[in-house]
ZAVEX-526621 format. One record per residue (C-alpha): residue number from 0; chain; x, y, z. Coordinates in nm, 3 decimals, always signed. Layout:
<nodes>
    i  ch        x        y        z
  NUM   A        X        Y        Z
...
</nodes>
This chain:
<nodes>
    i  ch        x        y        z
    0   A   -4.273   +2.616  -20.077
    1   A   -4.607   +2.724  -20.197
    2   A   -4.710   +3.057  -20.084
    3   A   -5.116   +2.928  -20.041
    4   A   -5.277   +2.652  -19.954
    5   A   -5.492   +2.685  -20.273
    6   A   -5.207   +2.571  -20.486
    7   A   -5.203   +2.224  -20.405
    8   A   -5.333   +2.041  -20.701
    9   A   -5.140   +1.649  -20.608
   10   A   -5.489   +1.531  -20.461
   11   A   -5.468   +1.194  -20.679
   12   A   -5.373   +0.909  -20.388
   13   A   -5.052   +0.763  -20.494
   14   A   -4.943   +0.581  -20.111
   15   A   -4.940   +0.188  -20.218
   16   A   -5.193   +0.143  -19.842
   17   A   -5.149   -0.233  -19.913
   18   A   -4.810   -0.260  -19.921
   19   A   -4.779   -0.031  -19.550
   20   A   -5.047   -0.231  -19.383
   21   A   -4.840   -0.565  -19.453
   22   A   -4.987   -0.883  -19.323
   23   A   -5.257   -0.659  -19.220
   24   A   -5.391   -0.505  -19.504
   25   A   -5.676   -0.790  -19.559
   26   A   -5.803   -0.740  -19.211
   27   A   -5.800   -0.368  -19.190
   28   A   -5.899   -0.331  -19.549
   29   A   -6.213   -0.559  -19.580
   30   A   -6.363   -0.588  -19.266
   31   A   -6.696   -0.555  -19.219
   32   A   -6.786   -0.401  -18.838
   33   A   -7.062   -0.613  -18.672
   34   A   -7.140   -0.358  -18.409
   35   A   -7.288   +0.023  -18.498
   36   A   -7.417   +0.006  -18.841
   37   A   -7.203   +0.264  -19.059
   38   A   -7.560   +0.399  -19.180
   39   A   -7.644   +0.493  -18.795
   40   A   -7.366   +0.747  -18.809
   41   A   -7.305   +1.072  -18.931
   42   A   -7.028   +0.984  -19.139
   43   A   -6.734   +1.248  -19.252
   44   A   -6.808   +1.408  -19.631
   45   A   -6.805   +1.706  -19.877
   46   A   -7.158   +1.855  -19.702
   47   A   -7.041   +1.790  -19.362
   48   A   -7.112   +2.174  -19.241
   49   A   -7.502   +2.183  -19.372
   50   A   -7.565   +1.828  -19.331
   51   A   -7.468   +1.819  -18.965
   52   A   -7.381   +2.144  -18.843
   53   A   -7.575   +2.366  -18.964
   54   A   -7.848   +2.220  -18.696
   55   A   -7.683   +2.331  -18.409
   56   A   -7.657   +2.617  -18.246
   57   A   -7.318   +2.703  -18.316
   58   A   -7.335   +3.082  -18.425
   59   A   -7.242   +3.161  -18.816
   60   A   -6.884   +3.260  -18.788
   61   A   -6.810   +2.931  -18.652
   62   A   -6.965   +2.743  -18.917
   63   A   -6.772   +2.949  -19.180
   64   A   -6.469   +2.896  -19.007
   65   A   -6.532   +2.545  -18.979
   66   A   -6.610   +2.507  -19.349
   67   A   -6.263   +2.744  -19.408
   68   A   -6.045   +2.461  -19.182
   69   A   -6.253   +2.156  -19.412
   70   A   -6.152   +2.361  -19.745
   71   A   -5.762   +2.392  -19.667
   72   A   -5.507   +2.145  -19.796
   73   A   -5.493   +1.867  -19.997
   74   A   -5.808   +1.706  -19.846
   75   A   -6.014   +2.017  -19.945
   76   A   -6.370   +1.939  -20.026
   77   A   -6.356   +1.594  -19.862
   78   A   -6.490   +1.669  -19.498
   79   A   -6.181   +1.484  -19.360
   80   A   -5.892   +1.673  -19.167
   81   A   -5.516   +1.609  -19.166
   82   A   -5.407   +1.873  -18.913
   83   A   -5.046   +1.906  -18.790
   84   A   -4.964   +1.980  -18.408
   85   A   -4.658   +2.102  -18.272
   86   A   -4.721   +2.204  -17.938
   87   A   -4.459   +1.933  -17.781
   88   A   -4.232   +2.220  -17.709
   89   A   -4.383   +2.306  -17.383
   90   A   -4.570   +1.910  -17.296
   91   A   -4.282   +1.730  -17.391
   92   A   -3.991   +2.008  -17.367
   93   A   -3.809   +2.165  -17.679
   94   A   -3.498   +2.024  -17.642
   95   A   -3.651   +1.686  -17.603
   96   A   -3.880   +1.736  -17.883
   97   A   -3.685   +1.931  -18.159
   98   A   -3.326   +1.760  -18.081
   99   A   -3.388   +1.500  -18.421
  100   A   -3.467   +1.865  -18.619
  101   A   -3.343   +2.155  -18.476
  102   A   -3.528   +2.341  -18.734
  103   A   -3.841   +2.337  -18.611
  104   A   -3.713   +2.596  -18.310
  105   A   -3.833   +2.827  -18.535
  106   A   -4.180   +2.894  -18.566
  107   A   -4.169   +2.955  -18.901
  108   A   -4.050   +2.648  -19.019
  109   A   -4.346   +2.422  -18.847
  110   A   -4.598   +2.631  -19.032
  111   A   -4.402   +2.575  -19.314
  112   A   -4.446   +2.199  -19.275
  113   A   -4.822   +2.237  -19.228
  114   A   -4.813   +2.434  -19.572
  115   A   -4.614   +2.220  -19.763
  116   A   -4.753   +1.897  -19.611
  117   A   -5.070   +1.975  -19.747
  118   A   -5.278   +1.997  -19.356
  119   A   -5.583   +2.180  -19.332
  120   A   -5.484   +2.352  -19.047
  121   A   -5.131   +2.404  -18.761
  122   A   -5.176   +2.386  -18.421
  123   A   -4.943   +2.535  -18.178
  124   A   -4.908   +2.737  -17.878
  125   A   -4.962   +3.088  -17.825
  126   A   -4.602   +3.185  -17.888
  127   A   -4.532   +2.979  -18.222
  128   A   -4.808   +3.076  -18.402
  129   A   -4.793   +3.461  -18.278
  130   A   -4.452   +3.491  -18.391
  131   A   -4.573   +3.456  -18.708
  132   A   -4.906   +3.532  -18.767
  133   A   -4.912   +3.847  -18.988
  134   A   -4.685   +3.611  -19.238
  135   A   -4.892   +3.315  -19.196
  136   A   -5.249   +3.356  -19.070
  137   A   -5.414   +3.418  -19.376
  138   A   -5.240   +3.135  -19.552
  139   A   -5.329   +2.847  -19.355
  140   A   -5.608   +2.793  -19.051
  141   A   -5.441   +2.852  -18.708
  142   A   -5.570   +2.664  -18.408
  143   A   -5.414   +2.792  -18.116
  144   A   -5.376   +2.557  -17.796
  145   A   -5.456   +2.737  -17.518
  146   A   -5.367   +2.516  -17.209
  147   A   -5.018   +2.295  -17.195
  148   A   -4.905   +2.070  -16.957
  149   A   -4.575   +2.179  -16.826
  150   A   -4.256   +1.929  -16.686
  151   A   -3.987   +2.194  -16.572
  152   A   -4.160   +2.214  -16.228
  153   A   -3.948   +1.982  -16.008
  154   A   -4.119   +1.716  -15.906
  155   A   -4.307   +1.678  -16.220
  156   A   -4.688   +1.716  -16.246
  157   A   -4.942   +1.657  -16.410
  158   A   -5.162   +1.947  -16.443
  159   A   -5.319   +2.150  -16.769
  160   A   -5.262   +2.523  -16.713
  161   A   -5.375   +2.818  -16.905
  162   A   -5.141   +2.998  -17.098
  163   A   -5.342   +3.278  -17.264
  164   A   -5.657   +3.378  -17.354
  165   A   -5.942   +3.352  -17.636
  166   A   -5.933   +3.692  -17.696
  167   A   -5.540   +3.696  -17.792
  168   A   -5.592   +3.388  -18.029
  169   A   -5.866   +3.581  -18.176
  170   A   -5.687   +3.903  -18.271
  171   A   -5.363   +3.681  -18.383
  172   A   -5.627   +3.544  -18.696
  173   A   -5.689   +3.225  -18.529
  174   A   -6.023   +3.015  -18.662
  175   A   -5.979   +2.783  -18.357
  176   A   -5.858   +2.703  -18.043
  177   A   -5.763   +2.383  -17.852
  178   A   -5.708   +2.226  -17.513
  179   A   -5.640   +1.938  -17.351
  180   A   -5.855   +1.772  -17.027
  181   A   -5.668   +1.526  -16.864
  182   A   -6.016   +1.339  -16.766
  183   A   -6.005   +1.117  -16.449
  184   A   -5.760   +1.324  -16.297
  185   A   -5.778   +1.491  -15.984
  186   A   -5.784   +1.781  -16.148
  187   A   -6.027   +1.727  -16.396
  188   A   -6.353   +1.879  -16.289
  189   A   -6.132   +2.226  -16.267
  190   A   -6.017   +2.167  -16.591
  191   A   -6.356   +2.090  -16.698
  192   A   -6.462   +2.408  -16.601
  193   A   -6.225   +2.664  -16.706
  194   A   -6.222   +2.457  -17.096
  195   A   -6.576   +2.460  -17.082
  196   A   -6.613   +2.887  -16.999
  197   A   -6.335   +2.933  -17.301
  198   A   -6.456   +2.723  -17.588
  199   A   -6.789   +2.972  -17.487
  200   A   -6.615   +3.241  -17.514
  201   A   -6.425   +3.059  -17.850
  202   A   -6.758   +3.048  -18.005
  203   A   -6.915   +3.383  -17.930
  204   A   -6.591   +3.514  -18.142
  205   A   -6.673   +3.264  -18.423
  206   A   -6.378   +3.018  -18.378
  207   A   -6.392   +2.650  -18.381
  208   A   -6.323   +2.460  -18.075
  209   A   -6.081   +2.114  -18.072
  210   A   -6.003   +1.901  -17.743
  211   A   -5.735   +1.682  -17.693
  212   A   -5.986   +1.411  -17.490
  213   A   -5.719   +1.251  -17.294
  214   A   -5.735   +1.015  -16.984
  215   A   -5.469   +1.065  -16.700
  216   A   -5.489   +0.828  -16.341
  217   A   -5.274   +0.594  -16.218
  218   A   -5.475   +0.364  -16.133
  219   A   -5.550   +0.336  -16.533
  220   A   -5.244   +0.099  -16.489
  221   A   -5.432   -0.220  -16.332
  222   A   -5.207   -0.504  -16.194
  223   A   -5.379   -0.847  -16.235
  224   A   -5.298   -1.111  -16.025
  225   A   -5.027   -1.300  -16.214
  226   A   -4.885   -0.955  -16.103
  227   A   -4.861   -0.811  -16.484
  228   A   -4.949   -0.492  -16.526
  229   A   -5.208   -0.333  -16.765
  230   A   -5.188   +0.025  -16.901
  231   A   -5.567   +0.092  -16.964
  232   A   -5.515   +0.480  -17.062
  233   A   -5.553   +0.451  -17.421
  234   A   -5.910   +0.150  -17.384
  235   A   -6.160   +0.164  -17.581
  236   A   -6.429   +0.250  -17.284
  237   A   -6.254   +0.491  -17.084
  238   A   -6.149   +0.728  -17.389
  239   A   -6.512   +0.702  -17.567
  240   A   -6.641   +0.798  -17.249
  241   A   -6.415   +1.076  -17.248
  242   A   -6.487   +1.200  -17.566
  243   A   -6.831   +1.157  -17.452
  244   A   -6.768   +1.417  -17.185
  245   A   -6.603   +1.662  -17.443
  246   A   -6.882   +1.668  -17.666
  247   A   -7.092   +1.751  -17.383
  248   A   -6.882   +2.068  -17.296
  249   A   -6.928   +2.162  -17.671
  250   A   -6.576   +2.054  -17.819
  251   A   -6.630   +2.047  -18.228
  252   A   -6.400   +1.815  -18.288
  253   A   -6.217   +1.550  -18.071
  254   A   -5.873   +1.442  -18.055
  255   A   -5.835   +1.106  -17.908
  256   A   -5.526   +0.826  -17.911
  257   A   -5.589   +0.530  -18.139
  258   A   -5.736   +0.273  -17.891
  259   A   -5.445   -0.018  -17.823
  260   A   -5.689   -0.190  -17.592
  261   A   -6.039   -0.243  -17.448
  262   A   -6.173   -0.335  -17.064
  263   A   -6.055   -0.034  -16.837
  264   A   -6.418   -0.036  -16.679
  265   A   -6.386   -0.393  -16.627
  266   A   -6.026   -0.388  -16.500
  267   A   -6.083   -0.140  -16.227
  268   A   -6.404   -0.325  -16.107
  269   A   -6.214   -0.611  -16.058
  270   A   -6.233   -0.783  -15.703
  271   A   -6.338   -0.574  -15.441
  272   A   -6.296   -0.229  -15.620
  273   A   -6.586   +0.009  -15.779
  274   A   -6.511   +0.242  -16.011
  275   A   -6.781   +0.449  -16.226
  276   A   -7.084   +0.301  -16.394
  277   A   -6.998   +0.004  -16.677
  278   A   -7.214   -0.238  -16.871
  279   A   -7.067   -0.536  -17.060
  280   A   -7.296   -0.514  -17.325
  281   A   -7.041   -0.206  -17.421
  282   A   -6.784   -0.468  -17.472
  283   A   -7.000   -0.749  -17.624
  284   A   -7.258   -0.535  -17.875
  285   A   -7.080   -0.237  -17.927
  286   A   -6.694   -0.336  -17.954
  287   A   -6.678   -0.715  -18.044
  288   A   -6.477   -0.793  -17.697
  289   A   -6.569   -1.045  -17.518
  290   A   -6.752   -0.990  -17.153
  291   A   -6.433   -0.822  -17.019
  292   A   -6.376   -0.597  -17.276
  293   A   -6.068   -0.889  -17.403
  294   A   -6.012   -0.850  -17.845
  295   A   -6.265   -0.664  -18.018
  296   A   -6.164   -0.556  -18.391
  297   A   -5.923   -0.218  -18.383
  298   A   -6.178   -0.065  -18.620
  299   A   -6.460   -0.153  -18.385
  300   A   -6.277   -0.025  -18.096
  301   A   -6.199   +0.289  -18.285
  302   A   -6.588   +0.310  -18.397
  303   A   -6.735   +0.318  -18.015
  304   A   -6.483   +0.650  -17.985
  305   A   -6.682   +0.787  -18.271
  306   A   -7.027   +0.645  -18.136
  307   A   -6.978   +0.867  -17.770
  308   A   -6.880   +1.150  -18.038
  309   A   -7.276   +1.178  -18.120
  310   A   -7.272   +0.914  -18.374
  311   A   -7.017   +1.056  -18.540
  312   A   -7.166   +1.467  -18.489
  313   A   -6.893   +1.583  -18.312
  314   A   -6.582   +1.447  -18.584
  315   A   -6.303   +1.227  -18.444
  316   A   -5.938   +1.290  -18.521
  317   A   -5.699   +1.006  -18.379
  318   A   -5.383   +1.168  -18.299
  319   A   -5.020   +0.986  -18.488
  320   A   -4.821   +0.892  -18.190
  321   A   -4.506   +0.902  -18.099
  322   A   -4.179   +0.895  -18.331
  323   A   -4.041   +0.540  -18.364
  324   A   -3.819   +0.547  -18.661
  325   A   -3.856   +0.328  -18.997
  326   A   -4.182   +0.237  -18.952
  327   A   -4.385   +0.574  -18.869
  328   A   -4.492   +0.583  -19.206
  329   A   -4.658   +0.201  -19.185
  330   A   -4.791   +0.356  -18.858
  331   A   -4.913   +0.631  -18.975
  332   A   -5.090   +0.507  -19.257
  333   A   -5.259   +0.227  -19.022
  334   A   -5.394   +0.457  -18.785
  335   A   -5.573   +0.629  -19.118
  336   A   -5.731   +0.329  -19.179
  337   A   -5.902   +0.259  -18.877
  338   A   -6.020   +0.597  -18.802
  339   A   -6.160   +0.626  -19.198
  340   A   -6.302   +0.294  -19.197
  341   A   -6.440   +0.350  -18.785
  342   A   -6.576   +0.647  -18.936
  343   A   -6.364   +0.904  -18.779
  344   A   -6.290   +1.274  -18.935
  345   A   -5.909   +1.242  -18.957
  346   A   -5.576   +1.254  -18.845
  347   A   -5.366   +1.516  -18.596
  348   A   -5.017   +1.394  -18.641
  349   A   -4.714   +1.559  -18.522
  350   A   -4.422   +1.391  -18.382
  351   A   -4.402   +1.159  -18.722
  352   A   -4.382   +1.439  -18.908
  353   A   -4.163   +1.708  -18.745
  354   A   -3.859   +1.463  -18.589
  355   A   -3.754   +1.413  -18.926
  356   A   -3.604   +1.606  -19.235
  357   A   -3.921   +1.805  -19.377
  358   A   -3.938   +1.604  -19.655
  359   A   -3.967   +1.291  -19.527
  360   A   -4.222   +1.518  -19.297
  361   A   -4.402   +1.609  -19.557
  362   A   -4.447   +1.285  -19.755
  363   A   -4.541   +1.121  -19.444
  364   A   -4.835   +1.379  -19.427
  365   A   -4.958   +1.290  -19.796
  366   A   -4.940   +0.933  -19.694
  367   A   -5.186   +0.995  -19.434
  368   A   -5.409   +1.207  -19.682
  369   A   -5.380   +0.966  -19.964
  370   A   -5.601   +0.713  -19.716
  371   A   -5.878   +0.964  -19.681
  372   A   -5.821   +1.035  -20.055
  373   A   -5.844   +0.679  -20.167
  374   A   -6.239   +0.596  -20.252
  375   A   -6.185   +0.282  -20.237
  376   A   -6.116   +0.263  -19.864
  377   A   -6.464   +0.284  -19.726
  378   A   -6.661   +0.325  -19.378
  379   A   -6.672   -0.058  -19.256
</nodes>
């Protein structure tokens, strides 16, 4: 393993992108987006920091930090972020989540992964990354996650609670913390609150803030009237307008899910419901769906996440998904591509990575960074 990130010198791309994207690769490769112009947004690069953040009034520390997360790893230097997250332990349950590699029980060995995998930064929970923090801290950016969802309680809830505090991921060498909002759930506006009062507090101690911008209601699930029903979690309108709300609250970078579908708005104003405020001309102009938010280009559908970032001023990172076996490296390396080309920041992939041998982990990692790596593959 090497002992700092600073060693990694394998930065020349060497993931055949065209071969993974299959029958894809024309469409995902050379496309051409028809709705925000790429020169309207403040796109990921090398002067990121000064270019865009040195205007806001984020205090110093958090811009150095910031700068320290975007010089880290193999994408160094490049303004994009390949991050890895293991914080499944508590949302998803250890067992659950570390069965395919009971290895990564130990702390160690999922900062380890980030290391050798090349990520600019690990993000865990409180406990993982404490356990190991005087080894680690100073050899890789922490970002602590602050807030979990929790499934022991019987029945099962859905519910973000805090498990620590600022101060504590401060003093462990953390350069940023993270949470998750599950907007649209009834407990949202809480959870709005208390995210909101720590990422203050996150930035008065110079640490960068990251939020998980994820939508949680069951209603989300529409049934049309053929009586099939429509999952409309992961649209392209309900989680920009998420990530809308977590820029407003001051997040500095958002994680969001790839979108798999557009028309949530639409859906739930269907017949003789009401639900928010919704314009078509979101689906028409600024995805490439039709009227109800039906098709639309995945890259276009990825870029209106990155438009309700601030054009792009508040960086996008499209989490990795699930573990599904052979083809999470095709997967992987797909959901690079449409965040790069939408114009997002990067990727926070976990799962992929850590339910398998580490390294299989890790060249799935430098798959992902060979997209952002790769000059050829361009902002559409």
């Amino acid at each position: 393993m090497a002992d700092s990130p600073t060693q990694f010198v394998a930065r020349t791309p060497s993931t055949d992108v065209r071969a993974l994207l299959g029958p894809e690769a024309d469409a995902l490769l050379n496309y051409e987006s028809k709705t925000i112009p790429r020169g309207q947004l403040h796109v990921p690069g090398p002067d990121f920091i000064d270019r865009i953040f040195t205007l806001t009034d984020r205090p110093t520390p958090v811009l150095r930090n910031y700068q320290t997360i975007l010089n880290t790893g193999r994408l160094a230097g490049t303004g994009f972020l390949s991050i890895l997250p293991v914080d499944q332990g508590v949302e998803h349950s250890a067992g659950a989540s570390f069965a395919p590699n009971p290895a990564y029980f130990d702390p160690e060995n999922i900062v380890r992964l980030a290391i050798d995998g090349g990520c600019n930064a690990v993000a865990s929970t409180f406990g993982v990354l404490g356990a190991v923090a005087r080894k680690f801290a100073h050899k890789i950016p922490f970002l602590v996650k602050f807030n979990h969802n929790e499934i022991l309680s019987h029945p099962n809830t859905f519910d973000q609670t805090l498990y620590g505090s600022i101060r504590v991921a401060y003093e462990m060498g953390a350069v940023a913390v993270g949470a998750t909002i599950y907007f649209g759930s009834a407990e949202s506006r809480r959870q709005i609150q208390e995210v909101a009062a720590m990422f203050e507090e996150a930035h008065s101690l110079g640490m960068v803030t990251v939020l998980w911008c994820y939508t949680r209601n069951n209603a989300f699930k529409v049934k049309a009237a053929d009586g099939k029903s429509t999952d409309y979690h992961a649209a392209a309108d309900l989680s920009g307008q998420a990530n809308h709300l977590g820029a407003t609250i001051r997040a500095d970078i958002i994680k969001q899910k790839l979108p798999t579908n557009n028309g949530g708005y639409a859906a739930l104003n269907a017949g003789s419901s009401s639900y928010g405020k919704w314009d078509p001309r979101v689906y028409t102009n600024l995805c490439g769906s039709d009227d109800k938010g039906n098709g639309g280009h995945p890259i276009d559908l990825c870029r209106y996440q990155v438009v309700n970032n601030y054009m792009g001023r508040i960086g996008l990172i499209n989490s990795g998904g699930e573990s599904k076996g052979a083809n999470d490296l095709a997967d992987a390396v797909r959901t690079a591509v449409i965040n790069k080309r939408a114009g997002g920041m990067g990727l926070i992939s976990g799962r992929k990575a850590f339910q398998k041998p580490m390294t299989d982990g890790v060249k799935l990692l430098h798959a992902i960074q060979d997209v952002y790596l790769d000059p050829s593959i361009t902002v559409a």
